[in-house]
C-alpha positions in Angstrom: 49.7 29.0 -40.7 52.5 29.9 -43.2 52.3 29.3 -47.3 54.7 26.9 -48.3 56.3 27.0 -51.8 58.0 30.0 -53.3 54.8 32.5 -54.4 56.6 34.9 -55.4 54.6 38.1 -57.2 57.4 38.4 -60.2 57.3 34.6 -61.0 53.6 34.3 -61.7 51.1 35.1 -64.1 48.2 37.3 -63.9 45.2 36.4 -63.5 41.9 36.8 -60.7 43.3 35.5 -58.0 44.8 37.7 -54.6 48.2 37.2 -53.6 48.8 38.5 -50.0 51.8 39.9 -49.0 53.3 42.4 -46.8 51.9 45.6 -47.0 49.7 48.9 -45.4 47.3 49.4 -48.8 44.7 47.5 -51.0 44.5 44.0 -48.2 48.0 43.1 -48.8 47.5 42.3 -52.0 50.5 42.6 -54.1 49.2 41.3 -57.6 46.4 39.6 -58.6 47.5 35.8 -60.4 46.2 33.1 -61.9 47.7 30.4 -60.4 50.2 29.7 -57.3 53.2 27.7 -57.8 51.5 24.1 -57.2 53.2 24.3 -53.6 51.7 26.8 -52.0 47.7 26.0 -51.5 44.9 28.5 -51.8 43.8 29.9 -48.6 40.4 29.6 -47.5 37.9 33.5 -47.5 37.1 34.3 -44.4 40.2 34.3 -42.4 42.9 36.8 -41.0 46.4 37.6 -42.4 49.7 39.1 -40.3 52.2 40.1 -41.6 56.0 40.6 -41.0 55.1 44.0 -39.9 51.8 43.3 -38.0 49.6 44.4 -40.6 46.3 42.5 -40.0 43.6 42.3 -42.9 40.3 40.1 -43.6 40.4 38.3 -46.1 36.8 37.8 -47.8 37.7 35.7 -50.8 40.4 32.8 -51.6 43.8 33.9 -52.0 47.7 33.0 -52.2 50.3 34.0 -49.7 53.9 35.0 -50.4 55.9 32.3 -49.2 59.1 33.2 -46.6 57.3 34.0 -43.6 56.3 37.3 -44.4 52.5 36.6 -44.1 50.8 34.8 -41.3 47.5 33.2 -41.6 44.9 33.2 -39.0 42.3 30.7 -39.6 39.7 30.3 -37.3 38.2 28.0 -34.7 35.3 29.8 -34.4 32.0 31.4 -36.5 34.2 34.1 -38.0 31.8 36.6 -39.6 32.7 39.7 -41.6 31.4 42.2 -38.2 33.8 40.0 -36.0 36.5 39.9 -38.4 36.6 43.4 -38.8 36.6 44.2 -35.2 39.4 41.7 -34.7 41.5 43.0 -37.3 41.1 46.7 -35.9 42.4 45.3 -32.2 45.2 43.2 -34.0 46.4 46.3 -36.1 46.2 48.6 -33.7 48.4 46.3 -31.0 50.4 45.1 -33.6 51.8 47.8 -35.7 53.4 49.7 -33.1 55.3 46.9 -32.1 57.1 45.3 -35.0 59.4 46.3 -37.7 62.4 45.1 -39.8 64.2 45.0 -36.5 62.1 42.9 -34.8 59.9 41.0 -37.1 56.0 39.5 -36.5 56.4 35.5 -37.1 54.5 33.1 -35.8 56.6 32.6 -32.4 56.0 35.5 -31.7 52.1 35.6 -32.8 51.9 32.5 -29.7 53.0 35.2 -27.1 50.9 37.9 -27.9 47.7 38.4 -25.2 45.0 41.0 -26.7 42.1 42.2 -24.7 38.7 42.5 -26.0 35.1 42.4 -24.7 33.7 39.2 -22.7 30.8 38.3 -21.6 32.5 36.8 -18.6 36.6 36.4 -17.8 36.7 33.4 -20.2 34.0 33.8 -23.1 34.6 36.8 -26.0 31.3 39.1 -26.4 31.0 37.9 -30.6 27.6 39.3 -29.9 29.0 43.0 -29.1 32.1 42.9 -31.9 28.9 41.9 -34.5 27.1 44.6 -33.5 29.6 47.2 -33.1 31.3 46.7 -36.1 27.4 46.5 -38.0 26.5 50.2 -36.6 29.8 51.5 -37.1 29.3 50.7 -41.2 25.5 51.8 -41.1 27.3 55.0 -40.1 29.8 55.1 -42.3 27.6 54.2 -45.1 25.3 56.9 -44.5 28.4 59.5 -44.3 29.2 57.8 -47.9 25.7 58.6 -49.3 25.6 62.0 -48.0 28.9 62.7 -50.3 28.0 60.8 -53.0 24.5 63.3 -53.0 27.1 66.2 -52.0 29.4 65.1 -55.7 26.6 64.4 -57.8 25.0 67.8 -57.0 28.2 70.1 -57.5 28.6 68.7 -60.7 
C-alpha cells in the first residue's frame, strides 16, 4: 500500500503523531505531526514499511506516510506479532538494502517480484513458531547485555 495525499514533513504541524519516510535512523520517522493532510489516512501499528531504498521497519504505533512513493506499506494477512515482525524486517533489510538505490528505486512493482527465503515448517507453510522464538531469545539476550552496562555505568560513576 502507498499514502495518498501530499504528507509532506515541511507542510505540517507538530504534534504526536509519526510520519514515515525514507530513511536508515529513528524508524523512518521524519517528524512527529499532529495531523496528516485529510488525504492521506493513518496507518494501522503493527505493520511493515519499505522504502524507496529498501529500508524495512516495524511499525508498533499509528502513523503517516510521506506521500510520492517513497514509502511502502506492508500490512499483513497474517498474526503479525512484534517477534515475527522483527525477524521479517531483519530478512527484508538485509535482502533489500543491497539491492536498491536512487538508480534503481524499491516501489511496489518491484516489491511483487521479490522472493525471500525464511524458515518453514514444510515447502509451503512459514515456521511463525521459530521467527517468535528466535527473535524472543535474541532480546532476552540483548536485554541482559543492556543490564550488565547499565550496572557497569552506574557503578563507574
Amino acid at each position: 500500500s502507498l499514502s495518498r495525499g501530499d504528507n509532506q514533513a515541511k507542510k505540517l504541524k507538530e504534534g504526536k503523531i509519526p510520519l514515515v519516510s525514507s530513511g536508515k535512523n529513528n524508524n523512518g520517522i521524519c517528524k512527529y505531526i499532529k495531523e496528516g493532510d485529510g488525504i492521506g489516512g493513518l496507518f494501522d501499528s503493527n505493520t511493515i514499511t519499505i522504502d524507496m531504498f529498501g529500508k524495512t521497519f516495524y511499525q508498533p504505533n499509528p502513523y503517516y506516510a510521506v506521500s510520492h512513493g517513497r514509502v511502502n506499506i506492508l500490512l499483513p494477512k497474517f498474526k503479525l506479532t512484534t517477534n515475527i515482525a522483527l525477524f521479517l524486517v531483519a530478512v527484508f533489510d538485509a535482502h533489500f538494502c543491497k539491492k536498491y538505490s536512487f538508480s534503481g528505486m524499491c516501489n511496489q512493482k518491484e516489491l511483487t517480484k521479490e522472493y525471500v527465503f525464511l524458515p518453514s515448517v514444510n515447502d509451503t507453510q512459514p515456521d511463525w513458531a521459530y521467527m517468535e522464538q528466535y527473535i524472543k531469545k535474541r532480546r532476552k539476550i540483548v536485554s541482559s547485555y543492556l543490564e550488565l552496562l547499565n550496572s557497569y555505568n552506574n557503578a563507574s560513576r
